[in-house]
Every structure is written in structure tokens, then in C-alpha cells.
N, CA, C and O atoms as a Maestro MAE file, in Angstrom:
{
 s_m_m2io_version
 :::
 2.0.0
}

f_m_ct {
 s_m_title
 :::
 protein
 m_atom[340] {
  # First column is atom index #
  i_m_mmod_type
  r_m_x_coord
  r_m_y_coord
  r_m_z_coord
  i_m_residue_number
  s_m_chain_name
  s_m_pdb_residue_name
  s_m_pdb_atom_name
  i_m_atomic_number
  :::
  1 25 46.870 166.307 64.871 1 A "UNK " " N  " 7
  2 3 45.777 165.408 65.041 1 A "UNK " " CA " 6
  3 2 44.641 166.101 65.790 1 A "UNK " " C  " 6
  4 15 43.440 165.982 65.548 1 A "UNK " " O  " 8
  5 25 45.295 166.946 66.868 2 A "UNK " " N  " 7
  6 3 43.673 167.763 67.385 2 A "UNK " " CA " 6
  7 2 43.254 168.869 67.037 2 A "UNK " " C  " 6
  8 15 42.440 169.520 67.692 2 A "UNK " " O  " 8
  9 25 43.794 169.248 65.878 3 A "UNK " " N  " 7
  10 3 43.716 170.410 65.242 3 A "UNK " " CA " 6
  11 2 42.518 170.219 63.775 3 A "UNK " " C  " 6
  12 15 42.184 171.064 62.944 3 A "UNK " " O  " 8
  13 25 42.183 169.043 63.889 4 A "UNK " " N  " 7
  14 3 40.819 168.633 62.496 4 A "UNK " " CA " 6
  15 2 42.117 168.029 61.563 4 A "UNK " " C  " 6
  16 15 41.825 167.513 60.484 4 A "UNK " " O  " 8
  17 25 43.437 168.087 61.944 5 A "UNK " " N  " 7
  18 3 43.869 167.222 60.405 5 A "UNK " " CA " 6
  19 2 43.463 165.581 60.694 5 A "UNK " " C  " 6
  20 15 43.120 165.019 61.735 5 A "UNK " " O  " 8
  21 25 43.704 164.948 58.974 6 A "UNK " " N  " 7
  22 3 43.244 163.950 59.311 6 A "UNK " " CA " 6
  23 2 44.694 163.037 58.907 6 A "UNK " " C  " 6
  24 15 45.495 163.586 58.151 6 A "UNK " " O  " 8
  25 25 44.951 161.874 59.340 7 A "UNK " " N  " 7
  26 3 46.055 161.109 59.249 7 A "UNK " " CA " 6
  27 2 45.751 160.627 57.640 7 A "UNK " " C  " 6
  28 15 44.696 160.533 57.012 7 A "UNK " " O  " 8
  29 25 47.638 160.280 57.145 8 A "UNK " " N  " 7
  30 3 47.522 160.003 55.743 8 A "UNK " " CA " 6
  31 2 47.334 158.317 56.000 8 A "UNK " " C  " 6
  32 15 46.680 157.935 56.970 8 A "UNK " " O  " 8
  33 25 47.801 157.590 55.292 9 A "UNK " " N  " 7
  34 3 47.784 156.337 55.218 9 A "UNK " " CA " 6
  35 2 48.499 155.689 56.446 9 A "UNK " " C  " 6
  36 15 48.170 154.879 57.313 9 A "UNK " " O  " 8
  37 25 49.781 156.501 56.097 10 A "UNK " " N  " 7
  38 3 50.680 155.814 57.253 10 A "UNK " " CA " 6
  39 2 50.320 156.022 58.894 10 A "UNK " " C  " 6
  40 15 50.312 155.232 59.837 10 A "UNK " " O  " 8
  41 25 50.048 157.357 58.788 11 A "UNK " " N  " 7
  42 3 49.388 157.843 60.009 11 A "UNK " " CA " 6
  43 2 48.783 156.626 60.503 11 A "UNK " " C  " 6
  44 15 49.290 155.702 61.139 11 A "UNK " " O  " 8
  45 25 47.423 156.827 60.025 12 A "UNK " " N  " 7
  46 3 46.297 155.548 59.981 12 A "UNK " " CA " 6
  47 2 47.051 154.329 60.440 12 A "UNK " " C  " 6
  48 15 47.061 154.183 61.662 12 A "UNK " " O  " 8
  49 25 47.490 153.699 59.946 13 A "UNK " " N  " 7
  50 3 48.924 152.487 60.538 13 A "UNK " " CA " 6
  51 2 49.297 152.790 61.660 13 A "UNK " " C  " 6
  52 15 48.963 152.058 62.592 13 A "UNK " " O  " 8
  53 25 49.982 153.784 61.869 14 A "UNK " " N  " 7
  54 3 50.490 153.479 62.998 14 A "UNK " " CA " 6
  55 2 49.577 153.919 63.788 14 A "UNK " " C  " 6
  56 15 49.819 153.514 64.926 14 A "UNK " " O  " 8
  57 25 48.640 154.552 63.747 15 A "UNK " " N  " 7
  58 3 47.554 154.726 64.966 15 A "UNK " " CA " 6
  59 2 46.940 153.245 65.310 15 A "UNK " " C  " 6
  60 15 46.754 152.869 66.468 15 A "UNK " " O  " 8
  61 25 46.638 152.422 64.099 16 A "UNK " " N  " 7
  62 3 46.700 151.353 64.469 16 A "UNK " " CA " 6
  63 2 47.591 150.415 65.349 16 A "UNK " " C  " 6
  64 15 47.304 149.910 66.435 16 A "UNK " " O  " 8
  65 25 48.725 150.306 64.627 17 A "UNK " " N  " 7
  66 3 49.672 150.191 65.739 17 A "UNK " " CA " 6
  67 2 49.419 150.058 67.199 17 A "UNK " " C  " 6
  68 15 49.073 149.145 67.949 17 A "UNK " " O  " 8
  69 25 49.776 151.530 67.335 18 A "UNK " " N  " 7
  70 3 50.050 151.733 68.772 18 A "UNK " " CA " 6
  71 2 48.486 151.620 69.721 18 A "UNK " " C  " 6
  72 15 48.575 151.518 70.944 18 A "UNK " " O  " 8
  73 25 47.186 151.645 69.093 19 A "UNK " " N  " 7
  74 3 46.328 151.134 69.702 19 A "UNK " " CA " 6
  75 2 46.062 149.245 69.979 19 A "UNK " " C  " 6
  76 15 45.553 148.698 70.957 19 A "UNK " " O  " 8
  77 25 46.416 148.851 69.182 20 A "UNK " " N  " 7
  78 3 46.303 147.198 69.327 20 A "UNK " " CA " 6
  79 2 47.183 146.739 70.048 20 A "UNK " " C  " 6
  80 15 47.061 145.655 70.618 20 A "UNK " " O  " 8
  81 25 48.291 147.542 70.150 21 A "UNK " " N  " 7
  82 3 49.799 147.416 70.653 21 A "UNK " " CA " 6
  83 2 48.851 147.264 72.508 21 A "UNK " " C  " 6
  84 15 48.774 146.422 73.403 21 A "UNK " " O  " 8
  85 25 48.498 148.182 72.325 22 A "UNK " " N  " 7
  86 3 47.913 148.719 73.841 22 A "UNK " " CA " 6
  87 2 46.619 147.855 74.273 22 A "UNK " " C  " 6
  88 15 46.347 147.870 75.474 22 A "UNK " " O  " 8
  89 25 45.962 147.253 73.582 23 A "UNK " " N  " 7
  90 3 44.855 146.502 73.614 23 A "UNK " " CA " 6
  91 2 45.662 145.352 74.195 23 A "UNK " " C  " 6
  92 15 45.612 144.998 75.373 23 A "UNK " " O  " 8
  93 25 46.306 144.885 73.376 24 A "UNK " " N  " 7
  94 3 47.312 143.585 73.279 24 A "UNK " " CA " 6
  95 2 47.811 143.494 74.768 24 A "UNK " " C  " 6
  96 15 47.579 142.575 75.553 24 A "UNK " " O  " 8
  97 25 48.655 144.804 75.029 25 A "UNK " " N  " 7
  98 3 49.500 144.555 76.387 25 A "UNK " " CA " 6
  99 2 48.293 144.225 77.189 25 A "UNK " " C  " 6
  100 15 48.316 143.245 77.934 25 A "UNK " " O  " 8
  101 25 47.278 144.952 77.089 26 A "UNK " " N  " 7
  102 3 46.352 144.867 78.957 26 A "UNK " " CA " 6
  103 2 45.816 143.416 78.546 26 A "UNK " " C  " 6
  104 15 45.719 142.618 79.478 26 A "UNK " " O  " 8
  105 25 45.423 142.934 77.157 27 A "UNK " " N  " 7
  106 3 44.818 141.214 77.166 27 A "UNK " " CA " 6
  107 2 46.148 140.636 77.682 27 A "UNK " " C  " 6
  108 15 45.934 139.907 78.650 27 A "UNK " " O  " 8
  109 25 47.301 140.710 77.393 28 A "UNK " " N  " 7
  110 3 48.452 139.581 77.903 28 A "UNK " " CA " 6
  111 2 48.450 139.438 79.256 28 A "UNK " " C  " 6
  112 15 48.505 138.460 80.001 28 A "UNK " " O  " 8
  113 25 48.334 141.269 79.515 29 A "UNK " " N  " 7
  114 3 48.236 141.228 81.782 29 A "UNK " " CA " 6
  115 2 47.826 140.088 82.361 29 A "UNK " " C  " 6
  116 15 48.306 139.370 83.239 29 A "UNK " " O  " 8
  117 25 46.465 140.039 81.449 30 A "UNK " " N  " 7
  118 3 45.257 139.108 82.444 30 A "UNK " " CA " 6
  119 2 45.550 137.507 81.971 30 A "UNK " " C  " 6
  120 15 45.148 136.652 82.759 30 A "UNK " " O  " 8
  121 25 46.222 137.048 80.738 31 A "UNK " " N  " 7
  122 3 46.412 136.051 80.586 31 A "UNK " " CA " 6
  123 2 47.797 135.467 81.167 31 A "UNK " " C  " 6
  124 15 48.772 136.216 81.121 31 A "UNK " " O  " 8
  125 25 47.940 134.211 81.695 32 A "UNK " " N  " 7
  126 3 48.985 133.671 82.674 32 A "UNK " " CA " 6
  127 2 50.077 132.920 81.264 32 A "UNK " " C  " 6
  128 15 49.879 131.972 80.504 32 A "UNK " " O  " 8
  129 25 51.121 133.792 81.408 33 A "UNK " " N  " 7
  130 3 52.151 133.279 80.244 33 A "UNK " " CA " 6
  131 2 53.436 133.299 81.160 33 A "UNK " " C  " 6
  132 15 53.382 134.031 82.148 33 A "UNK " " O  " 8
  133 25 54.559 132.589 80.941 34 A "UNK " " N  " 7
  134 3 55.735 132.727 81.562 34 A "UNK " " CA " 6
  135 2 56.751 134.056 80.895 34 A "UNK " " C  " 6
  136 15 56.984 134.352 79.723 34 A "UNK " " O  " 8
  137 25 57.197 134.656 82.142 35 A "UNK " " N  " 7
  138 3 57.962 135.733 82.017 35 A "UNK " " CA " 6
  139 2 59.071 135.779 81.358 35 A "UNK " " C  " 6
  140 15 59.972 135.101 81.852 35 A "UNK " " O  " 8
  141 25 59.325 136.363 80.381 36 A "UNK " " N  " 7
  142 3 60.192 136.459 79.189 36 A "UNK " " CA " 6
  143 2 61.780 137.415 79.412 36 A "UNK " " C  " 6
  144 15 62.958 137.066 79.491 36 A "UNK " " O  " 8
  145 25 61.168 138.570 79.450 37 A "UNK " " N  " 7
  146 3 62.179 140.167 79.936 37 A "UNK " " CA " 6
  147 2 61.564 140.292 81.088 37 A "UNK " " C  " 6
  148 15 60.457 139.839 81.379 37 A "UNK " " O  " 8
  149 25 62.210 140.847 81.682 38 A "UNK " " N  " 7
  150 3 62.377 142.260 83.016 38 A "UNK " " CA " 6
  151 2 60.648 141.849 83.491 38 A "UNK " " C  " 6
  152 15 60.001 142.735 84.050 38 A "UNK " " O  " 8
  153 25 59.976 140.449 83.221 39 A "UNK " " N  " 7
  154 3 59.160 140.266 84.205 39 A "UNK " " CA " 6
  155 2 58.081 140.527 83.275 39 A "UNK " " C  " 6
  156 15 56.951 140.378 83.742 39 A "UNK " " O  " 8
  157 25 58.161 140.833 82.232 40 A "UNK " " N  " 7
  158 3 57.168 140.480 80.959 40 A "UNK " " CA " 6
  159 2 57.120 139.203 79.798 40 A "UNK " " C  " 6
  160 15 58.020 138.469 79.388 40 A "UNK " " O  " 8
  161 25 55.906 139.265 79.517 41 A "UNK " " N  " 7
  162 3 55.756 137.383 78.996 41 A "UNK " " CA " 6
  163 2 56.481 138.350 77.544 41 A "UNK " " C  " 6
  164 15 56.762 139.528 77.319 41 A "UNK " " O  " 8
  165 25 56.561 136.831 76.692 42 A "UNK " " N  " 7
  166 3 56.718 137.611 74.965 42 A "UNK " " CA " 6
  167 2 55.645 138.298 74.436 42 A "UNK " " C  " 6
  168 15 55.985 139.468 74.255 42 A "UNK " " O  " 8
  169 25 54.608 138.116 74.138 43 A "UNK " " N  " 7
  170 3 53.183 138.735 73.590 43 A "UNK " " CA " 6
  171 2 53.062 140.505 74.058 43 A "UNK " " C  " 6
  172 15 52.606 141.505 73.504 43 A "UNK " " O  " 8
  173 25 53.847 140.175 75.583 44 A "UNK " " N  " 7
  174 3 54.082 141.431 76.069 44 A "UNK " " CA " 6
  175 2 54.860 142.458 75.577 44 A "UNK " " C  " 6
  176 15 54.552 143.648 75.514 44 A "UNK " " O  " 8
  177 25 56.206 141.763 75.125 45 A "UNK " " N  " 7
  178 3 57.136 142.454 74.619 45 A "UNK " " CA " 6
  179 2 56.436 142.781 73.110 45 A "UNK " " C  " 6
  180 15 56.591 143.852 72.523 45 A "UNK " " O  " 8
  181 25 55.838 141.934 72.729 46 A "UNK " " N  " 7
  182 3 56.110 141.857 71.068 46 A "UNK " " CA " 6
  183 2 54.756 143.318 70.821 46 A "UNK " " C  " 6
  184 15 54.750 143.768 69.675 46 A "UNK " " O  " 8
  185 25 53.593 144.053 71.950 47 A "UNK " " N  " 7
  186 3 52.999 144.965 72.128 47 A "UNK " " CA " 6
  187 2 53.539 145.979 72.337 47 A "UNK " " C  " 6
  188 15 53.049 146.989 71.831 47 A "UNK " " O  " 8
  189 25 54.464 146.065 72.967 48 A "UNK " " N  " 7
  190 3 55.226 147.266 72.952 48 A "UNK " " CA " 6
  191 2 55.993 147.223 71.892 48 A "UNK " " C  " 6
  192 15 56.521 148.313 71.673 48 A "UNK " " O  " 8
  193 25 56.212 146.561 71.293 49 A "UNK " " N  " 7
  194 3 57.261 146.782 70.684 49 A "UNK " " CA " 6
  195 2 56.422 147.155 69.092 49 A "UNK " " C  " 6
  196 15 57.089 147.601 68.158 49 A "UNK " " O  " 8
  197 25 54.635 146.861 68.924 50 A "UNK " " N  " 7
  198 3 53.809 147.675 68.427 50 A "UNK " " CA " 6
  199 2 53.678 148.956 68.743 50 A "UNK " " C  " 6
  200 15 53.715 149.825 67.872 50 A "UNK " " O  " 8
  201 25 53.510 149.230 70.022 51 A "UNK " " N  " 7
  202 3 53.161 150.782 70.601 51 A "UNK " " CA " 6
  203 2 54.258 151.412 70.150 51 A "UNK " " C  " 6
  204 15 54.172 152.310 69.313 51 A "UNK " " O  " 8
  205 25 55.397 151.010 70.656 52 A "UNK " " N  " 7
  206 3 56.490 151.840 69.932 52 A "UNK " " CA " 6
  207 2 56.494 152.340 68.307 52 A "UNK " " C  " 6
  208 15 56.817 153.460 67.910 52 A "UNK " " O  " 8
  209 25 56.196 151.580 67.760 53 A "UNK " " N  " 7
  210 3 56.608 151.974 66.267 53 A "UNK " " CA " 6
  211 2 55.042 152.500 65.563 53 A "UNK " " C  " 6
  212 15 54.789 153.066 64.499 53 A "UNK " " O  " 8
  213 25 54.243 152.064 66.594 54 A "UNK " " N  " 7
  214 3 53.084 153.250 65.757 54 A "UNK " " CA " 6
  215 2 53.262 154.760 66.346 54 A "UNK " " C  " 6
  216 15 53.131 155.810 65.718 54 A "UNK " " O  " 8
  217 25 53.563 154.603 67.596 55 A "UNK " " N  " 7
  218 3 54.261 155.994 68.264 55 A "UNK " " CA " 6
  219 2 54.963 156.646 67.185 55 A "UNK " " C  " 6
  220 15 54.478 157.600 66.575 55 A "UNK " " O  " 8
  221 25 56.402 156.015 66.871 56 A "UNK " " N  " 7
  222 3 57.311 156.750 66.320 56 A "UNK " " CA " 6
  223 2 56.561 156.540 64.168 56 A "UNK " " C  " 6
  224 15 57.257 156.846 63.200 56 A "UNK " " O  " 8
  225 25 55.744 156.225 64.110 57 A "UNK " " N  " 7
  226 3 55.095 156.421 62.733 57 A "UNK " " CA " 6
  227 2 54.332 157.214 62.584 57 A "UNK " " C  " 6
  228 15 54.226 157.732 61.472 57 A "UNK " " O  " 8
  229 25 53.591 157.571 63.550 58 A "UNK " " N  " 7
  230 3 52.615 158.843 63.708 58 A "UNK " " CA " 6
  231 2 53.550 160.144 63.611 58 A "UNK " " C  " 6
  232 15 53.693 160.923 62.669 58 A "UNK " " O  " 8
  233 25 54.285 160.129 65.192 59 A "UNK " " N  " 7
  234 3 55.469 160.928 64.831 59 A "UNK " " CA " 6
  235 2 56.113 161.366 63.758 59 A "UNK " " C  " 6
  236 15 56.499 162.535 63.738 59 A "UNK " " O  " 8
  237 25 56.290 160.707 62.929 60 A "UNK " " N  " 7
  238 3 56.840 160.823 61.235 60 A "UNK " " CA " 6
  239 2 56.114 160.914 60.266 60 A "UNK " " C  " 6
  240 15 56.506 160.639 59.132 60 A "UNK " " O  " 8
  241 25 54.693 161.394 60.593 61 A "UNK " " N  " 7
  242 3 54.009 161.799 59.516 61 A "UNK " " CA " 6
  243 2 53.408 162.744 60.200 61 A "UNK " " C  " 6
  244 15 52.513 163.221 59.503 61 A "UNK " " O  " 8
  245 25 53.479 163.306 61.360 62 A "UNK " " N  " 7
  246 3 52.583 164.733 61.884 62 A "UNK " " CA " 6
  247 2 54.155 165.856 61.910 62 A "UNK " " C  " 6
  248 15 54.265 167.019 62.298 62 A "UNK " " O  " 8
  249 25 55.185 164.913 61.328 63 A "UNK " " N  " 7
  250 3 56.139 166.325 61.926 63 A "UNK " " CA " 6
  251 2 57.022 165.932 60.947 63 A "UNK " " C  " 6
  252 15 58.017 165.232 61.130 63 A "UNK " " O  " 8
  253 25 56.551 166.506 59.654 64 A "UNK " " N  " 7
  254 3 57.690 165.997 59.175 64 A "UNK " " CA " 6
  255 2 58.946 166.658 58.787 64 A "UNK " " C  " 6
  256 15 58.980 167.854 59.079 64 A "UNK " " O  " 8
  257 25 60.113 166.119 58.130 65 A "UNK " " N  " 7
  258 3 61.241 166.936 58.276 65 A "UNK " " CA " 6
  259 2 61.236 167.946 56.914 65 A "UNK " " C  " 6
  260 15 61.003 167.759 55.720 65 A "UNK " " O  " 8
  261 25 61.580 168.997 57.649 66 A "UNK " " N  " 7
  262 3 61.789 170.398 57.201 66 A "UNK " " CA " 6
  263 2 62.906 170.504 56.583 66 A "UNK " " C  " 6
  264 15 63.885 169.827 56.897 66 A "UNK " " O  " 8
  265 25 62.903 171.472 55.509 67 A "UNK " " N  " 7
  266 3 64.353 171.614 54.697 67 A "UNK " " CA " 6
  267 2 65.039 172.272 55.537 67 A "UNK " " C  " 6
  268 15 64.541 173.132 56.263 67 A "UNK " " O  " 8
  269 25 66.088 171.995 55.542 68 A "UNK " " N  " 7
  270 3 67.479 173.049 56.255 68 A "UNK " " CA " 6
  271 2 67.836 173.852 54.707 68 A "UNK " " C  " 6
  272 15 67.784 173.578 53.508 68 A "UNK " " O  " 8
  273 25 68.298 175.225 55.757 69 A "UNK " " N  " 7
  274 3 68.248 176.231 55.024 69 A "UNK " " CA " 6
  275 2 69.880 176.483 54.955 69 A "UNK " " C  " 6
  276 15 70.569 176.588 55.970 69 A "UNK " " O  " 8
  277 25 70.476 176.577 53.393 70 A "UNK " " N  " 7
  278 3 71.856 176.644 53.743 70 A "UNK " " CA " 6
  279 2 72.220 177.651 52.511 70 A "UNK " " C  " 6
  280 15 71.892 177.590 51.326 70 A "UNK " " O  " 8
  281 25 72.951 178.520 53.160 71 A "UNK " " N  " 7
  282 3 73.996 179.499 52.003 71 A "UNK " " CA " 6
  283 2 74.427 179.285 51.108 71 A "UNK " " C  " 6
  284 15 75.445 178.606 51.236 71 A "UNK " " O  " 8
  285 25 74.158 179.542 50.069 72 A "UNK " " N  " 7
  286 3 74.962 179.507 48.903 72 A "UNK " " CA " 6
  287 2 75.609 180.473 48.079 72 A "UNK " " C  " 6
  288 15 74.996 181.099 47.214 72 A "UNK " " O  " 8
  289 25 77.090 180.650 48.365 73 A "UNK " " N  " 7
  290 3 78.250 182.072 47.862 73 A "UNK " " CA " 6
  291 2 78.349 181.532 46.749 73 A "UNK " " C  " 6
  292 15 78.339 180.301 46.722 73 A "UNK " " O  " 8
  293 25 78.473 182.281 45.506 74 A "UNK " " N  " 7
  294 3 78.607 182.228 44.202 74 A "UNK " " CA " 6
  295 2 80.520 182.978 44.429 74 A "UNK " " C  " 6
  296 15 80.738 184.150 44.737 74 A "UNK " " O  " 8
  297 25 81.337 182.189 44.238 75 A "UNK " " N  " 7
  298 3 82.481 182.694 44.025 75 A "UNK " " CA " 6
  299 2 82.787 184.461 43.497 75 A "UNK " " C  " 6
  300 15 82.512 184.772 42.338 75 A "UNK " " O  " 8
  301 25 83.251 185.301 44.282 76 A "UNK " " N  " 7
  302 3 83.588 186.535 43.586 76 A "UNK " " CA " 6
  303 2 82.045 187.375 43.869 76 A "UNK " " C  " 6
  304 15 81.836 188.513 43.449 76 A "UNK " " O  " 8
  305 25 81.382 186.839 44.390 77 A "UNK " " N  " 7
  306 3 79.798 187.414 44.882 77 A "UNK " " CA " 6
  307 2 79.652 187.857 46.354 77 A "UNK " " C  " 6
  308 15 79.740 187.149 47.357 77 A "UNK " " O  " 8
  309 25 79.375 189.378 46.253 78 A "UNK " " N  " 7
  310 3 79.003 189.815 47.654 78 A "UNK " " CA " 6
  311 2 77.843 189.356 48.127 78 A "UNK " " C  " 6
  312 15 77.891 189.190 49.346 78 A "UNK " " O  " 8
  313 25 76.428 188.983 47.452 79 A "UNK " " N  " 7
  314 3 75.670 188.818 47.859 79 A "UNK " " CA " 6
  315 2 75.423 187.028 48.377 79 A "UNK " " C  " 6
  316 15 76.148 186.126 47.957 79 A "UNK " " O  " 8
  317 25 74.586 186.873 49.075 80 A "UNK " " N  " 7
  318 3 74.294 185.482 49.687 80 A "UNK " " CA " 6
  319 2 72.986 184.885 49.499 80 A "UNK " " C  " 6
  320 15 71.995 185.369 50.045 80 A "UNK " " O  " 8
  321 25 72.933 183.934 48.809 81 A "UNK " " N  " 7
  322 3 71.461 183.298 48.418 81 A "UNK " " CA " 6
  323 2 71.101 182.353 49.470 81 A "UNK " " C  " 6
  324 15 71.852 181.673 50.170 81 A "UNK " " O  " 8
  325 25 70.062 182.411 49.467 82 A "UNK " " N  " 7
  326 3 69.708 181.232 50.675 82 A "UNK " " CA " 6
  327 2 68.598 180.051 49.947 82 A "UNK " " C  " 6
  328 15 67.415 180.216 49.652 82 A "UNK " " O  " 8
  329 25 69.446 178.845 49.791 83 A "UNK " " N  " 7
  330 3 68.936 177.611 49.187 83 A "UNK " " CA " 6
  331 2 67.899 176.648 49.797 83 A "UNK " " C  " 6
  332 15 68.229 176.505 50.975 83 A "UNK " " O  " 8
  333 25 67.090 176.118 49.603 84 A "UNK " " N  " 7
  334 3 66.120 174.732 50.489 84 A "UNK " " CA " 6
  335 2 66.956 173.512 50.272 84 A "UNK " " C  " 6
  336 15 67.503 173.472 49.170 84 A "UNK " " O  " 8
  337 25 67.160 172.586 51.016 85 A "UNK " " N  " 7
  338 3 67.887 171.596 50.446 85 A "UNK " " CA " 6
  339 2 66.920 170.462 51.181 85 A "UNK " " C  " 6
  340 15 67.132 169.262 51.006 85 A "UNK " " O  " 8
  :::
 }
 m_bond[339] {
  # First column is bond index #
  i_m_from
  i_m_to
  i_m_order
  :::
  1 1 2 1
  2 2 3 1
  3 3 4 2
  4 3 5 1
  5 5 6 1
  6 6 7 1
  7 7 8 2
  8 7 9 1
  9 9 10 1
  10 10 11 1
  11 11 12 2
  12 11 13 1
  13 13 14 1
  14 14 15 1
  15 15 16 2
  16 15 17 1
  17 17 18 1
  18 18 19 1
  19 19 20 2
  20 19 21 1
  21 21 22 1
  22 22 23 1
  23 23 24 2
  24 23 25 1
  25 25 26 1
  26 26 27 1
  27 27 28 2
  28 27 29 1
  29 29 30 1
  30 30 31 1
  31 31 32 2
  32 31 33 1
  33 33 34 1
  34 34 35 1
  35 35 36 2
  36 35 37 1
  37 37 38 1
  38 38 39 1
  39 39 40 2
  40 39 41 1
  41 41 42 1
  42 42 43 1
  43 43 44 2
  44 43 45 1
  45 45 46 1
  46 46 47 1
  47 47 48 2
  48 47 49 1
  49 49 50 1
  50 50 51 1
  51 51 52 2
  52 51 53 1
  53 53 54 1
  54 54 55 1
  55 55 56 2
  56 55 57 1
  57 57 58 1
  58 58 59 1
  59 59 60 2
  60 59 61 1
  61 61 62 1
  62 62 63 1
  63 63 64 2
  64 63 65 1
  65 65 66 1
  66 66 67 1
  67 67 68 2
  68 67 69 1
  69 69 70 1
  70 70 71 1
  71 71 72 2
  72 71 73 1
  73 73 74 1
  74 74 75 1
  75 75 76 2
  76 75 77 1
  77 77 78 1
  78 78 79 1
  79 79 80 2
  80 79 81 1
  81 81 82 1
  82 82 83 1
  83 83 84 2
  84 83 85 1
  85 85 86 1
  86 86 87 1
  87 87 88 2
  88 87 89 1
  89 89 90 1
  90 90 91 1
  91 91 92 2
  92 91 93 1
  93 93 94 1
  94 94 95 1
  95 95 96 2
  96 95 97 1
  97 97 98 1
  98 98 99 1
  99 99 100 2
  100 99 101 1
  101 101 102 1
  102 102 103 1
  103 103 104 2
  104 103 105 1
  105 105 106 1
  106 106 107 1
  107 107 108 2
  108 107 109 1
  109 109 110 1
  110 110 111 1
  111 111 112 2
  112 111 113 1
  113 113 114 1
  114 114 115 1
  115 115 116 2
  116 115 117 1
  117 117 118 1
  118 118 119 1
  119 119 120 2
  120 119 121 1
  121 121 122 1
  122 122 123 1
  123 123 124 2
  124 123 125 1
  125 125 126 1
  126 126 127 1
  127 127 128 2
  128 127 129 1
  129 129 130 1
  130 130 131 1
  131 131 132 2
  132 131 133 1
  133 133 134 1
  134 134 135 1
  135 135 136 2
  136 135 137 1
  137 137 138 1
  138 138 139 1
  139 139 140 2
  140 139 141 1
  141 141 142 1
  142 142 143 1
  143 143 144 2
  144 143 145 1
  145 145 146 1
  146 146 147 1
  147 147 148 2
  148 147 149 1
  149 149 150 1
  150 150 151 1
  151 151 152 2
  152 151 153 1
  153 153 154 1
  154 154 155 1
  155 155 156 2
  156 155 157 1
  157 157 158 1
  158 158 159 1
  159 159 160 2
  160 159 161 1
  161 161 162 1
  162 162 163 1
  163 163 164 2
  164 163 165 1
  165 165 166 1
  166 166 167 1
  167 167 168 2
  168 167 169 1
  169 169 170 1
  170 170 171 1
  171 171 172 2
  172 171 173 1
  173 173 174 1
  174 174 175 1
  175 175 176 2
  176 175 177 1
  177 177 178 1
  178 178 179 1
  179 179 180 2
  180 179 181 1
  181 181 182 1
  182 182 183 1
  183 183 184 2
  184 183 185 1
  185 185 186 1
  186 186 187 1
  187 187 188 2
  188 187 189 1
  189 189 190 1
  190 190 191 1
  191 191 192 2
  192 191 193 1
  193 193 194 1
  194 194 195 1
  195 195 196 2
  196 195 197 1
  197 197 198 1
  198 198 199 1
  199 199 200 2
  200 199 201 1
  201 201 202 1
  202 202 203 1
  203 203 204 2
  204 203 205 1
  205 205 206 1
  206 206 207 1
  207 207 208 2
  208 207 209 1
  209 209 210 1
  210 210 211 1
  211 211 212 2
  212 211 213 1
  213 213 214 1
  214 214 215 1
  215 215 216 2
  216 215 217 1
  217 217 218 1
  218 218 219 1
  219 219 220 2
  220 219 221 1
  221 221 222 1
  222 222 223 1
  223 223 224 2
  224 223 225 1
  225 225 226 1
  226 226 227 1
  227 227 228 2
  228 227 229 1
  229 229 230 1
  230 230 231 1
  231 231 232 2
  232 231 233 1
  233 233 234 1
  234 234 235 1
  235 235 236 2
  236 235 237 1
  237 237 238 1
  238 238 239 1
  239 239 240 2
  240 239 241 1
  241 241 242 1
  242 242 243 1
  243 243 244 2
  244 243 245 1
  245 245 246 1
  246 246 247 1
  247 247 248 2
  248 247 249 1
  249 249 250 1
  250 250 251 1
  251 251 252 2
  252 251 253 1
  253 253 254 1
  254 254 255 1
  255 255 256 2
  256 255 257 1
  257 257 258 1
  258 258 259 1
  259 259 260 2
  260 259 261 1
  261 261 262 1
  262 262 263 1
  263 263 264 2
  264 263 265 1
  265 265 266 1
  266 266 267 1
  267 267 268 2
  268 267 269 1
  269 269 270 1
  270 270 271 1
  271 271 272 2
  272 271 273 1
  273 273 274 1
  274 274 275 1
  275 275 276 2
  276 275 277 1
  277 277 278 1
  278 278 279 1
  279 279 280 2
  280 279 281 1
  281 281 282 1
  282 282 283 1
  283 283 284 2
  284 283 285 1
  285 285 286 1
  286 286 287 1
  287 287 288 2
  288 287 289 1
  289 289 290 1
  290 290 291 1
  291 291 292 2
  292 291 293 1
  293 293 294 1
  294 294 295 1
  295 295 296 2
  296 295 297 1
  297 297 298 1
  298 298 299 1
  299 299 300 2
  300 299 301 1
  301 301 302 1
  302 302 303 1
  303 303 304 2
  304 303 305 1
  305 305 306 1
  306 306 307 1
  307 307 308 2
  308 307 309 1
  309 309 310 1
  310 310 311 1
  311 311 312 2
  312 311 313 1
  313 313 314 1
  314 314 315 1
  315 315 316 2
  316 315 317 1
  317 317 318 1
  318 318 319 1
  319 319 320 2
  320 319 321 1
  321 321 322 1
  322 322 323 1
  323 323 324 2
  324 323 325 1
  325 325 326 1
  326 326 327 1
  327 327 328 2
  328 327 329 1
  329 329 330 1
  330 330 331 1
  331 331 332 2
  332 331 333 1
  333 333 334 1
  334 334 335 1
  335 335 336 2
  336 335 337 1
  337 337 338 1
  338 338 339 1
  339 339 340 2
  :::
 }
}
């Protein structure tokens, strides 16, 4: 992302996400709701629980998973190929 790439679709989403997520939590701060979890209202929870998954959606489109690289012996073959899977 600070390198000039630009986010694909999903990216875009979850950057959304996790910014409204974050907008959301500091508007709930200031609004008086009864405490739900561990001393947070619901609206509260239900923002993080945005931030989280645009977090981990960004995450999954700036890094994505790489082939593992695995051996492949051809029976009766000295030599060793190395496959993408």
C-alpha cells in the first residue's frame, strides 16, 4: 500500500471496513449506551468487530499466499524436480 500499489476490489472493502469500523468506535465513545462486554456498549463491539475483518481483508489481498514448493521423485529417477503447487 505505501509502495504506489493500488488496492483491488477487496482491498478497497476492507479498507473500508476497518476505517468506518474506527469512525464508528470513537462516535459510540461519545454516545451514552449500556455496557454490553468487558465495559463496551454493542455498536462498540459490532466496530471492532468491522476493524477486525477489514484488517484481516486487506491482509489477504496485500500478502497473498505463495505456492509451496514441493519435490517431485519420478520412481527409479536420480534427478529431483521441483513442482509449484
Amino acid at each position: 500500500m505505501g509502495t504506489g500499489q493500488a488496492l483491488d476490489a477487496a482491498g478497497l472493502f476492507g479498507a473500508y471496513l476497518a476505517l468506518s469500523g474506527i469512525s464508528r468506535f470513537l462516535v459510540e465513545y461519545l454516545r451514552i449506551n449500556e455496557p454490553a462486554l468487558l465495559g463496551l456498549t454493542q455498536p462498540q463491539l459490532w466496530a471492532l468487530v468491522s476493524l477486525i475483518a477489514g484488517v484481516v481483508l486487506i491482509a489477504l489481498t496485500q500478502y497473498p499466499r505463495r505456492p509451496r514448493q514441493v519435490e517431485a521423485r519420478a520412481p527409479g529417477a536420480d534427478e529431483t524436480a521441483r513442482l509449484s503447487v
